[in-house]
C-alpha positions in Angstrom: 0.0 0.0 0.0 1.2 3.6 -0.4 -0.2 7.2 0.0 -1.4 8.9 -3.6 -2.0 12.9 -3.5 -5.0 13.9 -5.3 -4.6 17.5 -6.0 -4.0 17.7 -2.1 -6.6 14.9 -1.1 -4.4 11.7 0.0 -5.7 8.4 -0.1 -4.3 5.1 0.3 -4.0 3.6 -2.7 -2.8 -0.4 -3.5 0.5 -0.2 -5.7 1.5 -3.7 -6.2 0.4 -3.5 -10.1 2.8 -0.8 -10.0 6.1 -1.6 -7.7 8.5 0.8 -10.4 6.9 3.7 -8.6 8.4 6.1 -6.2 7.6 9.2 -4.7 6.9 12.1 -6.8 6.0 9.8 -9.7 2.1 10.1 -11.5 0.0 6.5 -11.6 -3.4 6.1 -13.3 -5.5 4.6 -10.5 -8.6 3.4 -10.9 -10.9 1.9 -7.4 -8.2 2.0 -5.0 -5.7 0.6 -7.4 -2.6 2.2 -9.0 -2.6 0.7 -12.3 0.4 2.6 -14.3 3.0 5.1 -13.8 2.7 7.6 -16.5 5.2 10.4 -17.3 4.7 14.0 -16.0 3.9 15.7 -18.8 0.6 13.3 -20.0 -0.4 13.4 -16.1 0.1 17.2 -16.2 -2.4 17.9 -19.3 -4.8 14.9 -18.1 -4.9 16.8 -14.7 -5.9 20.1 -16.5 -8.7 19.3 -18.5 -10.0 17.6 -15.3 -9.8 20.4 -13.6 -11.6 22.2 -16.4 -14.3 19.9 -16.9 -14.9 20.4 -12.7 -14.3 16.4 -13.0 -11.5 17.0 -9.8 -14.0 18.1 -7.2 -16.6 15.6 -8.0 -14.4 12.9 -7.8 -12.8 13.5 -4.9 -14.7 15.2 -2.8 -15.2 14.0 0.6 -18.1 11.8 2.1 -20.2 14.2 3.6 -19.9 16.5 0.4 -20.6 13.7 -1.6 -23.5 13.2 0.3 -24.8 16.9 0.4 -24.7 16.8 -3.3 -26.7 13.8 -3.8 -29.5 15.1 -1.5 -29.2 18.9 -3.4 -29.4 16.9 -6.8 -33.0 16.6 -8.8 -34.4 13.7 -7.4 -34.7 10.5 -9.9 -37.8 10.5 -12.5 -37.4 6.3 -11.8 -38.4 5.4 -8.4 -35.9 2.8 -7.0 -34.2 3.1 -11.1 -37.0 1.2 -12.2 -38.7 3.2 -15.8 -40.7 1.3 -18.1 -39.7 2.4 -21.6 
């Protein structure tokens, strides 16, 4: 296991997929899993256009923000996901 820093959120993250990687490197990660190491520069224009998007703060935002969004969101036109077509 090892500690991965999310644009300053840090969350234990699994890196035996990945044991090249050392600190300061960038790794794709995908459910708790660090799955490559990429190089700086793709990691640096990846982060970007997540940040423009507004992808960043959705995803990592923390449980109880998470939670405030869901309840702020427009409620479901499926009860329980469940629309006949």
């Amino acid at each position: 296991m090892g500690r991965v820093n999310f644009g300053g959120v840090i969350k234990r993250v699994c890196l035996d997929y990945v044991p090249e990687v050392e600190v300061g490197d960038y790794t794709i990660v995908h459910v708790g899993f660090a799955l490559s190491k990429i190089d700086p520069e793709s990691a640096e224009k990846t982060l970007d256009l997540f940040r423009q998007m507004g992808v960043l703060e959705e995803e990592l935002a923390g449980e109880d923000e998470a939670l405030a969004r869901a309840a702020a969101a427009s409620p479901s036109n499926c009860p329980g996901g469940r629309c006949s077509s």
